[in-house]
Backbone bond lengths (Angstrom), bond angles and torsions (degrees), N, CA, C in turn:
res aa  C-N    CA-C-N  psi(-1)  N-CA   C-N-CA  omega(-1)  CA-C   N-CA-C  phi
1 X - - - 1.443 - - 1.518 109.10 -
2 X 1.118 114.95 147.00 1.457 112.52 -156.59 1.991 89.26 -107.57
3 X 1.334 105.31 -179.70 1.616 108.34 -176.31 1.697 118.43 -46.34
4 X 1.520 78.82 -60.95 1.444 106.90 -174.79 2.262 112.99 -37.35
5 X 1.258 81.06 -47.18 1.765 92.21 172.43 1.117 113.40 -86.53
6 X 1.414 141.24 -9.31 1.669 140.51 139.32 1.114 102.61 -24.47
7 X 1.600 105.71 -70.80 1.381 107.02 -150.85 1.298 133.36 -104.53
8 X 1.339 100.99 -0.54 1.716 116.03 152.55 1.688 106.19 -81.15
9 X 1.201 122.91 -45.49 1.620 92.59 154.12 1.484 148.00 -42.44
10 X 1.329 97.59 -34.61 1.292 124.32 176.93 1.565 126.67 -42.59
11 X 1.688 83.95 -72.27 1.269 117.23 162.29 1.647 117.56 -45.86
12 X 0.730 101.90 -65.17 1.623 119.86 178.87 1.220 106.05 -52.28
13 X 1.332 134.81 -44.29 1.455 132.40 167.37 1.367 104.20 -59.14
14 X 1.565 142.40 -82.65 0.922 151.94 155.32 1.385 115.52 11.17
15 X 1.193 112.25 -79.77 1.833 124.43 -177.03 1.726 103.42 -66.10
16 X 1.560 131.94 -19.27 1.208 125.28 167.22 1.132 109.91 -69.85
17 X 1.717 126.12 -69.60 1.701 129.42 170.73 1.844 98.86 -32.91
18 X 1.454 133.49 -62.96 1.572 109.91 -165.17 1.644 101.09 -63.54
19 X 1.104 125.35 -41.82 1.471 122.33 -173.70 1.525 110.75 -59.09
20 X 1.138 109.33 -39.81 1.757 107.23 166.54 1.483 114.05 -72.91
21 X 1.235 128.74 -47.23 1.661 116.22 -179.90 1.386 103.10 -56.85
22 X 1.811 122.39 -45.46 1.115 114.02 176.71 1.508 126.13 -46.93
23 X 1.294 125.98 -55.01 1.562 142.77 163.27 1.491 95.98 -41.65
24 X 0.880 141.65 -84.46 1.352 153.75 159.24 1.688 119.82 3.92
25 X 0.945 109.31 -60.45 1.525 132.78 176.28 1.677 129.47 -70.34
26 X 1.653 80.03 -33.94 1.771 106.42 -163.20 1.655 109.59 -103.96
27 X 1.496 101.22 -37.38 1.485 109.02 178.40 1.587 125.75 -107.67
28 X 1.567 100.23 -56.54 1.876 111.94 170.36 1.287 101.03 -50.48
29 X 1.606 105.78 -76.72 1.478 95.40 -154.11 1.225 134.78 -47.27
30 X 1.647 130.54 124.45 1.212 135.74 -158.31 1.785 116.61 -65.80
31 X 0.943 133.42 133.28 1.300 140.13 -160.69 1.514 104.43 -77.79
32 X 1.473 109.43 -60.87 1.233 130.55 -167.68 1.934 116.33 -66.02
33 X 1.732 100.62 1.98 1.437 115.08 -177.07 1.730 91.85 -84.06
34 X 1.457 132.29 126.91 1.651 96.54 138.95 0.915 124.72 -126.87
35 X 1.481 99.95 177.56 1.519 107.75 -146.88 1.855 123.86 -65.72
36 X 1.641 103.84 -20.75 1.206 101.79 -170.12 1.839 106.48 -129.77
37 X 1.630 90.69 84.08 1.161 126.15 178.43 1.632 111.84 -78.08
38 X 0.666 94.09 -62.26 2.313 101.20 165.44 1.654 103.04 71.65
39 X 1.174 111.34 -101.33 1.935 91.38 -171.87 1.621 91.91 -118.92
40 X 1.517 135.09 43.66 1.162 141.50 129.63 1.204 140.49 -28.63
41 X 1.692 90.85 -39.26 1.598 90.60 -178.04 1.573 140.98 -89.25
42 X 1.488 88.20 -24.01 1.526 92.24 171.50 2.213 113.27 -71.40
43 X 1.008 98.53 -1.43 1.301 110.89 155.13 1.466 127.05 -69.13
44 X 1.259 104.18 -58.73 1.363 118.59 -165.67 1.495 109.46 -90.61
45 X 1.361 120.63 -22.98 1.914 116.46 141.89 1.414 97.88 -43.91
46 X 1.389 156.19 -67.74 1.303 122.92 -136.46 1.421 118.66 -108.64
47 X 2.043 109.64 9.57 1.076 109.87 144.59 1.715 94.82 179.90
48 X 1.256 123.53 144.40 1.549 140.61 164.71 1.382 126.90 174.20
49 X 1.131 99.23 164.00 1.828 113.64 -169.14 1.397 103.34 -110.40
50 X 1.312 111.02 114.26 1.507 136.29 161.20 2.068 105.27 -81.61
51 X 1.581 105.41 82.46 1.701 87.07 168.42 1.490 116.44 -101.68
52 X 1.303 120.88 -167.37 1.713 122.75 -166.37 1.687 77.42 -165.25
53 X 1.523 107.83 166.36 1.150 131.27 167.76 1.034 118.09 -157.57
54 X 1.248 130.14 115.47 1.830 129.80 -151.03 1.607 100.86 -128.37
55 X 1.336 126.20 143.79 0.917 117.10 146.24 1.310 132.62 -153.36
56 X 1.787 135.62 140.76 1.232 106.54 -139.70 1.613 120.37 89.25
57 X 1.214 123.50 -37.45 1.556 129.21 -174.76 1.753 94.59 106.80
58 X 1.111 111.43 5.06 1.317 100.89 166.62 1.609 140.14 -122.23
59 X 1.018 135.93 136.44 1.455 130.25 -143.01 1.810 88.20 -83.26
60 X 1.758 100.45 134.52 1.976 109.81 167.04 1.707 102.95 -89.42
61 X 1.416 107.94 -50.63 1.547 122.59 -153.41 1.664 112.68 -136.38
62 X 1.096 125.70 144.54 1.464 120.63 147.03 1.706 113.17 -149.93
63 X 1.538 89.97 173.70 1.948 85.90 -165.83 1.595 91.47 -156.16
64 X 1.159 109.63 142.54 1.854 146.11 169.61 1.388 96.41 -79.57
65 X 1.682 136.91 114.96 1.235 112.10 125.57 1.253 120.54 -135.99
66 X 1.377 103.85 157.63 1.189 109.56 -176.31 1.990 126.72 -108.63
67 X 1.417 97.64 -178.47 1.775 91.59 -169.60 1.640 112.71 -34.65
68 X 1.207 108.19 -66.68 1.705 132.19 -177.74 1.352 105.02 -37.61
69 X 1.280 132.08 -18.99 1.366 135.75 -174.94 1.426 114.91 75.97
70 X 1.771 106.15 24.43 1.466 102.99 -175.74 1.982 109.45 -93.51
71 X 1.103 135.66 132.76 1.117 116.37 -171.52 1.754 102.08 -137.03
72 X 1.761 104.58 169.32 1.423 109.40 -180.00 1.391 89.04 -140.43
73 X 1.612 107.42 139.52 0.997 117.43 -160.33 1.514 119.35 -140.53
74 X 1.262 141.75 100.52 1.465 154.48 -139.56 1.421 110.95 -102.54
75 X 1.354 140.33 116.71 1.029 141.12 148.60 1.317 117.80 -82.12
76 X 1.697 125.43 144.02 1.369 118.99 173.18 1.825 100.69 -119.29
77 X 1.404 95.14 153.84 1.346 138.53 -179.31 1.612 94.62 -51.19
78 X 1.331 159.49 89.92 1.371 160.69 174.25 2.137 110.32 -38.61
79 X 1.696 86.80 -31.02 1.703 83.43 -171.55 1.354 94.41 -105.35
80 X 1.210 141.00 -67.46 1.485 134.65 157.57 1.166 139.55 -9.23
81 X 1.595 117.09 -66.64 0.945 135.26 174.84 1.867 110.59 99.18
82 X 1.082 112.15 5.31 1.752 129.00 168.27 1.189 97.78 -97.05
83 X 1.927 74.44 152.35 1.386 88.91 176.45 1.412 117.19 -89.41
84 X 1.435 114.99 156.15 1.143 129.23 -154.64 1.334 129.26 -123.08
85 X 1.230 106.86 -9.05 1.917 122.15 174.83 1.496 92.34 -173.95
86 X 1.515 110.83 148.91 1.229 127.24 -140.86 2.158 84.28 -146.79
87 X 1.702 117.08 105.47 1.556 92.48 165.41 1.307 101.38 -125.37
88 X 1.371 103.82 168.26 1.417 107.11 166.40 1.781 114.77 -129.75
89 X 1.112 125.63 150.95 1.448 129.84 -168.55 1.444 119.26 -173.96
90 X 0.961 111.49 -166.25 1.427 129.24 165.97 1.515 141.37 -114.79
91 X 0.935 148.21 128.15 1.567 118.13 172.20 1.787 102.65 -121.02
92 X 1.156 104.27 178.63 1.389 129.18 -152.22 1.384 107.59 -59.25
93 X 1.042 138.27 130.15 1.738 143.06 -162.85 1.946 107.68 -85.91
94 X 1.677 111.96 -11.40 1.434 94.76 162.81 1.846 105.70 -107.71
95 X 1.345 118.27 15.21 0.992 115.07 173.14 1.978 109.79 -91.86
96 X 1.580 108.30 -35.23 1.563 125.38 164.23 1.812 107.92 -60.03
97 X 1.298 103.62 -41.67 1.384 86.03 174.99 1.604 131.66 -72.92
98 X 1.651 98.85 -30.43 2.026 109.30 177.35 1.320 78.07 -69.98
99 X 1.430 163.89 -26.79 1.301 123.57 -179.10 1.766 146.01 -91.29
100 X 1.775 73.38 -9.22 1.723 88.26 -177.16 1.857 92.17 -91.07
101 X 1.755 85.59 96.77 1.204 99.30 174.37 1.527 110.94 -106.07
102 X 1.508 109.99 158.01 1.740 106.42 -159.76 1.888 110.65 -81.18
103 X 1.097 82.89 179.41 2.168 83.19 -169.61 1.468 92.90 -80.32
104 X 1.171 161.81 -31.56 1.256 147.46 136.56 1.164 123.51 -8.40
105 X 1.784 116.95 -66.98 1.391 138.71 -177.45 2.252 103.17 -36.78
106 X 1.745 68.94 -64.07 1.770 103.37 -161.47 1.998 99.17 -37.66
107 X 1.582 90.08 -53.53 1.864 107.13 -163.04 1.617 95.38 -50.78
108 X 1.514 99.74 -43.64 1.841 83.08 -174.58 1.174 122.97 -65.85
109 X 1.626 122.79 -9.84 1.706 112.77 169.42 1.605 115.68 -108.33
110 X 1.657 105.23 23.85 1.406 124.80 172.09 1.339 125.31 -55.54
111 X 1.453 99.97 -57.15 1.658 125.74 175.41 1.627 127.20 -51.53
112 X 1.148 104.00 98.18 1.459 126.78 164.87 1.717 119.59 -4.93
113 X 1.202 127.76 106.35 1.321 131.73 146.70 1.438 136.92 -81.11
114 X 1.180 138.35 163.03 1.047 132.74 164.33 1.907 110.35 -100.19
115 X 1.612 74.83 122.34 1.984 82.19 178.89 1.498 117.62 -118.64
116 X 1.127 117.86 135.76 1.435 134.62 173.07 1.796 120.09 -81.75
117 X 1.497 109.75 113.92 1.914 113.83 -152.50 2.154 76.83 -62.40
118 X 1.425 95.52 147.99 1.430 108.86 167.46 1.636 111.00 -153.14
119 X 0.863 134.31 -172.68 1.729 124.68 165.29 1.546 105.55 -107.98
120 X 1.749 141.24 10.89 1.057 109.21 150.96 1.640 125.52 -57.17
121 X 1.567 107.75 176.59 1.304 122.91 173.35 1.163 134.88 -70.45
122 X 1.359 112.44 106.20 1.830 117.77 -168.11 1.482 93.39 -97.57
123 X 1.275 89.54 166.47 1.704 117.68 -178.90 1.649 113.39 -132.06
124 X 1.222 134.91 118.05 1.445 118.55 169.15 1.639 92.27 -130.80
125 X 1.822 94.09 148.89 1.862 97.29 -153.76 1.849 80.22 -135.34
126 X 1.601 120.45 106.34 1.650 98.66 135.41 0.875 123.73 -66.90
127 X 1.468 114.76 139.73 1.550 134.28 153.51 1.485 114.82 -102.11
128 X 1.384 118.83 114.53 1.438 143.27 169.20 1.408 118.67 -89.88
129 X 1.308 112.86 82.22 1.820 111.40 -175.48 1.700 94.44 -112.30
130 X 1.366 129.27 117.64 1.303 136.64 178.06 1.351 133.83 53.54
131 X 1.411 112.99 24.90 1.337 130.87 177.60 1.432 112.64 109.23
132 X 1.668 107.75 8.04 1.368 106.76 -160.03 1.568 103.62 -119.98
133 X 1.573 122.16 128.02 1.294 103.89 -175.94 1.493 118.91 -125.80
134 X 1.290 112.78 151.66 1.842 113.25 -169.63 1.707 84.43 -128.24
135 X 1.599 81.17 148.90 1.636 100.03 -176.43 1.522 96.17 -122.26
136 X 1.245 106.83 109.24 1.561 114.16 158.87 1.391 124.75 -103.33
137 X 1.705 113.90 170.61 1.566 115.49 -159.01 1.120 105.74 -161.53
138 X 1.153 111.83 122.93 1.902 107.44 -177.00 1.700 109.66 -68.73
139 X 1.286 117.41 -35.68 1.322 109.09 162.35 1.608 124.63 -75.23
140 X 0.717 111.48 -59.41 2.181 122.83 176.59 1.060 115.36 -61.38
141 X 1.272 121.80 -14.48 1.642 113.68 -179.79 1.726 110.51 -141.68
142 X 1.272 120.22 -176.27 1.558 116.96 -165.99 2.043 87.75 -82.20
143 X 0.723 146.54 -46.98 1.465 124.76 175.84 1.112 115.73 -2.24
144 X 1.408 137.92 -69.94 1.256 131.94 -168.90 1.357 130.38 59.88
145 X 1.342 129.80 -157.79 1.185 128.32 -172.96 1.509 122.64 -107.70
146 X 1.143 118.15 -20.37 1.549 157.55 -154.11 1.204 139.58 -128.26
147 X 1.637 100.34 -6.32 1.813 126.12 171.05 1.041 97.86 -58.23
148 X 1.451 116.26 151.53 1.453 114.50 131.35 1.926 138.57 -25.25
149 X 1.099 95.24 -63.96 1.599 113.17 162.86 1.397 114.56 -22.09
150 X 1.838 107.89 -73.34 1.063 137.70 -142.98 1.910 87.96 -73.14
151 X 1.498 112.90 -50.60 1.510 107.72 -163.59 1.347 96.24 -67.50
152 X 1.340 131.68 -49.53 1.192 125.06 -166.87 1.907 110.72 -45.59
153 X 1.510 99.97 -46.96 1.471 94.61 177.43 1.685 123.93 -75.53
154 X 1.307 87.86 -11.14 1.962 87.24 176.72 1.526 93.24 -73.73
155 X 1.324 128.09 -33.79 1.815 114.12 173.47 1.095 100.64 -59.78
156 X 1.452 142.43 -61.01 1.295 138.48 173.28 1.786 119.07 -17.20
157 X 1.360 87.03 -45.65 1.881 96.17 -173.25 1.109 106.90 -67.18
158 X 1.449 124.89 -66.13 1.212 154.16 141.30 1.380 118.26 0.41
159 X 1.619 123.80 -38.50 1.450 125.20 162.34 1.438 128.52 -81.67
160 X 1.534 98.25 -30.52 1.259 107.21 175.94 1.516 133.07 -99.78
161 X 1.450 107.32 6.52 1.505 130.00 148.48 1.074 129.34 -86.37
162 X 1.847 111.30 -9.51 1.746 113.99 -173.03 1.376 112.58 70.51
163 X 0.799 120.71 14.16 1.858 125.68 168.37 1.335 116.93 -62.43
164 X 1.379 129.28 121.20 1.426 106.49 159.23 0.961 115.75 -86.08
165 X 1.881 107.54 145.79 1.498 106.54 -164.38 1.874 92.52 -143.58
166 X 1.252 102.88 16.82 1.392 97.73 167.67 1.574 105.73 122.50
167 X 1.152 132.30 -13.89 1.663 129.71 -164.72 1.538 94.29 -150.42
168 X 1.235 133.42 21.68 1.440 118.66 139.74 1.314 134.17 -71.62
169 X 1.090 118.98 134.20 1.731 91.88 -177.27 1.738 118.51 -107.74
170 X 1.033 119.16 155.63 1.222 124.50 -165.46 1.700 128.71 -20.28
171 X 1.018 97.42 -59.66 1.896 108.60 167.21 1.609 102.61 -62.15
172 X 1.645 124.65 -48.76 1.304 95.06 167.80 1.530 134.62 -67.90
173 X 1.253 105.47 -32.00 1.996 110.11 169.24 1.989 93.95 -40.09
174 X 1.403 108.52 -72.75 1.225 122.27 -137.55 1.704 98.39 -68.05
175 X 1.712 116.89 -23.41 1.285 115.02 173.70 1.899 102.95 -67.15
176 X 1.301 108.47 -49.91 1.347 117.66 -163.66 2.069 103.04 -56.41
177 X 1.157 105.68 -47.50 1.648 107.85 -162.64 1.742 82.35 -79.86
178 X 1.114 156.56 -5.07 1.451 142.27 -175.86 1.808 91.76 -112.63
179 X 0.965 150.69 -31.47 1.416 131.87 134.34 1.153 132.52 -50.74
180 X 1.472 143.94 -13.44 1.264 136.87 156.19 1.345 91.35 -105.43
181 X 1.308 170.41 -8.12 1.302 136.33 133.00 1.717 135.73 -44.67
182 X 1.308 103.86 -40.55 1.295 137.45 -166.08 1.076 120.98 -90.17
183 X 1.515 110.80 -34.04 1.440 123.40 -168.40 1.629 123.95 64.86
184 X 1.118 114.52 42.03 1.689 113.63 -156.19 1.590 107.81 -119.19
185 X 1.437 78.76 7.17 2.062 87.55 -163.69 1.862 93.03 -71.95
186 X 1.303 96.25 134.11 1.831 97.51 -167.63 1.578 109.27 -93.78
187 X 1.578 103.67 -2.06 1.901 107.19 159.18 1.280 124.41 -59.04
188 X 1.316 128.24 -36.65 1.364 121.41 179.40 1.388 117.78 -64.94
């Protein structure tokens, strides 16, 4: 091989590796991970919910939580595609418990559906119970929209957006709407 094909190989290797970290960075890497987890994790091996909320094929929100009911929770940018507000909190400890549902429970909304692409609102939720993880999907799998499972975690959403959705109670509504008026909420 003469020079010339050195270094158009070269090259060519080169500009593939940046085009893959780029892809890599920009597309794989999961949004809803963040980055500064610190001694979180040996927590969240022995149980947590990885959710996403897509719609369109494109991700709005995702959120970390873990046993303690402490969670971080990501909104994305609709035209961008960044994320765009960053919270952290808690939600309610008998709402963490209806969810730490058992790997039995989980397997029965394991099983594969057939889904048709539409622009309603999908949901796909890891579940991390002991190092072990199941990926559910309101479209791809029996989860659906209308499980049990599924409502329990739309309260989930629902807490950690500040929504009232029926079981806030007054001081929390009135804390929540004077942090998004105010801007005073000390999660961001």
């Amino acid at each position: 091989m003469k020079r010339d094909d050195w270094m158009l190989l070269t090259l060519t290797f080169l500009t593939g590796a940046a085009i893959g970290m780029y892809m890599y960075v920009a597309v794989w890497k999961p949004v809803y991970f963040p980055e500064d987890l610190g001694n979180e994790e040996a927590e969240a091996s022995d149980w947590s919910i990885v959710g996403e909320r897509r719609q369109g094929g494109a991700t709005e929100a995702s959120f970390r939580l873990l046993s303690d009911g402490s969670y971080s929770y990501i909104a994305i940018d609709d035209l961008s595609g960044e994320p765009e507000a960053r919270k952290e909190g808690s939600i309610k400890k008998t709402l963490v418990k209806e969810l730490m549902v058992s790997e039995d429970e989980i397997a029965s909304y394991e099983e594969e559906t057939e889904c048709l692409a539409s622009d309603k609102v999908e949901y796909e939720y890891r579940f991390t119970i002991d190092n072990y993880t199941y990926l559910l999907d309101t479209c791809n799998t029996e989860l659906g929209h209308d499980t049990e499972l599924s409502l329990l975690l739309k309260k989930a959403w629902h807490q950690m957006e500040g929504s009232v959705d029926g079981t806030a109670t007054p001081s929390e509504w009135l804390t929540n709407w004077l942090n998004e008026r105010i801007g005073a909420n000390k999660n961001n």
